[in-house]
C-alpha positions as CSV (number, residue, x, y, z in Angstrom):
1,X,112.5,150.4,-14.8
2,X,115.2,153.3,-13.5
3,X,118.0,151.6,-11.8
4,X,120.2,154.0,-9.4
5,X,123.0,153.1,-7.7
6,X,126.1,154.7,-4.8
7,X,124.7,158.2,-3.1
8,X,121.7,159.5,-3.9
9,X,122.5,162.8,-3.0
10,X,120.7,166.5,-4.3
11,X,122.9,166.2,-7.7
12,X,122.0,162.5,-8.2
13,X,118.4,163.7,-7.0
14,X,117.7,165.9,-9.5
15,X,119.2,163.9,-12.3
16,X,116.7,161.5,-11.3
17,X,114.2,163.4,-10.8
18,X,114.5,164.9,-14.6
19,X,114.3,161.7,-15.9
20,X,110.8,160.5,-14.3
21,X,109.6,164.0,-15.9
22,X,111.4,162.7,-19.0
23,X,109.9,158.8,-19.3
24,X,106.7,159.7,-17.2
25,X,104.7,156.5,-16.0
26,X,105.3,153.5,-17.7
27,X,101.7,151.2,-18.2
28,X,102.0,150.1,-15.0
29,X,103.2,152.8,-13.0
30,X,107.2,153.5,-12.1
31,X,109.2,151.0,-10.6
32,X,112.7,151.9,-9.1
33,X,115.5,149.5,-8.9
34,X,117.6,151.3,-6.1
35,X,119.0,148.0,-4.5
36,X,122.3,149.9,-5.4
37,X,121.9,153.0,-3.5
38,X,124.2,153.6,-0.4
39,X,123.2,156.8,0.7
40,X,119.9,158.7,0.4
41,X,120.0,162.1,1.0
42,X,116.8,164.4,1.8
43,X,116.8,165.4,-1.7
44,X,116.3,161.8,-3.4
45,X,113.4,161.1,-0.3
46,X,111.8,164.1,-2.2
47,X,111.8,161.9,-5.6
48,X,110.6,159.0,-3.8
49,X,107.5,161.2,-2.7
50,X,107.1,163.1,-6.3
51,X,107.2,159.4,-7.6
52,X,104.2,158.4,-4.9
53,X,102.3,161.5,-5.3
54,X,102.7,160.7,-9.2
55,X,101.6,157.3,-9.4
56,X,98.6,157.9,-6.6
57,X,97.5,160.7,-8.9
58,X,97.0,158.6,-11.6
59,X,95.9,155.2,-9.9
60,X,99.4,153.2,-10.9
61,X,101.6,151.5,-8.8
62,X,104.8,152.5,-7.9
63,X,107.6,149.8,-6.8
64,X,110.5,150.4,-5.4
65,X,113.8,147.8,-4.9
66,X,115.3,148.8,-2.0
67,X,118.8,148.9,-0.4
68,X,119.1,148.7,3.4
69,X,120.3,152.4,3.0
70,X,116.5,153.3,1.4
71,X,114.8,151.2,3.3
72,X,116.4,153.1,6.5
73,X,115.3,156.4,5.3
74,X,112.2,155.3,4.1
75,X,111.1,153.9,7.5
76,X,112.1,156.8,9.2
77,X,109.4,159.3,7.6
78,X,106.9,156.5,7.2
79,X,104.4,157.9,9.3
80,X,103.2,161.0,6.8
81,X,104.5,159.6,3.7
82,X,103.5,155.5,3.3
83,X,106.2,154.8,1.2
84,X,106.6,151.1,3.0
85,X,103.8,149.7,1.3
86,X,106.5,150.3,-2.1
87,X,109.2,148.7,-0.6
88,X,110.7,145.4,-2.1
89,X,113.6,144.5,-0.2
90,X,117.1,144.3,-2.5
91,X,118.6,141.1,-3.4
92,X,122.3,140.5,-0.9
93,X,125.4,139.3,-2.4
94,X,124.2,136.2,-0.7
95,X,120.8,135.9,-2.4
96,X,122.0,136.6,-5.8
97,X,125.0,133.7,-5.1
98,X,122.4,131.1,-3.9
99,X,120.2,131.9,-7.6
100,X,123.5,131.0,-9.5
């Protein structure tokens, strides 16, 4: 699992995106943890779709843990791209004090 976190902007992006090219698909496909992220820039949408393209390409799945601030982004550009069907909602503060 790749864990991000704070602003995914086109620096962050590309970081990211080098290492997906780097690890490659893990046996069951990529899965995301970006219940950190507070900003997602058009740059890190663009990973999100390499990451979908990737994993359709290959018949994996790809999951992604997602902040409010993805989840915003994500739904915005839905139509074309079908990145909901990823989406796993974040754990809140709240959730993660109620599993202590």
């Amino acid at each position: 699992m790749i864990t991000v976190s704070g602003e995914v902007d086109i620096v962050a992006a590309d970081r990211i995106q080098d290492h997906l090219v780097r690890e490659g698909l893990g046996p069951d496909g990529i899965r995301l943890d970006l219940g950190g992220v507070t900003f997602m820039g058009v740059a890190g949408l663009a990973v999100l779709l390499h990451a979908a393209d990737l994993c359709r390409d290959h018949g994996m799945d790809l999951t992604l843990v997602a902040s409010p601030a993805v989840t915003r982004v994500v739904k915005l550009i839905d139509a074309t791209a079908g990145l909901v069907d990823h989406l796993i909602p974040a754990p809140t503060p709240s959730t993660v004090a109620d599993l202590r």
